[in-house]
N, C-alpha and C positions, 0 to 999 in steps of 0.2 A: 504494500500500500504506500501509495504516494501522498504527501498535504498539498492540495493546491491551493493557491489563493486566486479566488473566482468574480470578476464584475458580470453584475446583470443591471442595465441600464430599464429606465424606466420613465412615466409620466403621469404626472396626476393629471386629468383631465376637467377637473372641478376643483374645487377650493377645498384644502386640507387644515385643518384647526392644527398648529402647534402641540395639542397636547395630543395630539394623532403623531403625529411626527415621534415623539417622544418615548411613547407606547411602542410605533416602530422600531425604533433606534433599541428598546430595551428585548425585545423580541429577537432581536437578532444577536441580544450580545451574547449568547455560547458560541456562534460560527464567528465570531470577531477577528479578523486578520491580527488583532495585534498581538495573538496569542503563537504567530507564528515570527521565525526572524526576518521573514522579508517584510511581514507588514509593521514590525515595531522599526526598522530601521526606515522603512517609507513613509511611517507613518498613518497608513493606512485606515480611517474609519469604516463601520461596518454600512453606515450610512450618510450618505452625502446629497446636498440639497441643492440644488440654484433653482434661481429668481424666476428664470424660465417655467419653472414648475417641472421640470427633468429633474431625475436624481439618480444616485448609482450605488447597490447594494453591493459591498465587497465581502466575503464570505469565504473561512478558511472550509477547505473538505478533505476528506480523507479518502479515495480512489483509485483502484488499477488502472484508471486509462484515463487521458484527458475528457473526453467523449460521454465518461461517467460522472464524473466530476461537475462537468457541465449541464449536465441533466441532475445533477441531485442540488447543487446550486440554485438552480431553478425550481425548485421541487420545495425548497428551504427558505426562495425568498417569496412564493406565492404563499406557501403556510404563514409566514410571518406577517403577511399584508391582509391576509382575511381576518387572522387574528385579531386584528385590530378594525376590521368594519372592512377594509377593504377591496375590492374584486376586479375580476378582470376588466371590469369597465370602465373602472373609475381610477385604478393604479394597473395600467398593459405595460407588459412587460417586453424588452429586447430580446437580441438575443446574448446568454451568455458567453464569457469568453473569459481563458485564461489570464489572470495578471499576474502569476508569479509561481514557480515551484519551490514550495521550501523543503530543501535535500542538503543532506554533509556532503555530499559528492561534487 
């Protein structure tokens, strides 16, 4: 098993309350990148917002193949966004994409 660190980009399509956002941001903190060495030296949070109403969930995961990874990424930032009210229609998701593998090698 590999840790990847995974962005899935996103958009609210309607007007999201801060303390949604907030609820989000804590939904997501087990998969946090900073718990990994690429994301604490990047910097990485788990959740990121602009003014545009776009934002981009970063998400450490544990998977044999890039391919897997990317699918359970996505799997993990859709649970976190219903969680909180949520759905496809109101926060659509990208697609995901690798941002970092963190390995000793």
């Amino acid at each position: 098993m590999t840790t990847y660190v995974i962005s899935v980009p996103g958009t609210f399509t309607g007007t999201v309350q801060d303390g949604t956002k907030d609820e989000l941001a804590r939904a997501l903190r087990p998969d946090d990148p900073h718990g990994t060495h690429l994301g604490d030296e990047e910097d990485l949070d788990a959740l990121s917002l602009n003014d545009d109403g776009t934002f981009t969930i970063r998400l450490t995961v544990e998977a044999d193949t890039t391919a897997q990874a990317e699918g359970r990424a996505h799997e993990v930032a859709d649970a976190a966004l219903r969680a909180v009210g949520l759905d496809v229609s109101s926060a659509p998701l990208g697609p995901s994409v690798v941002t970092g593998i963190d390995s000793d090698v």
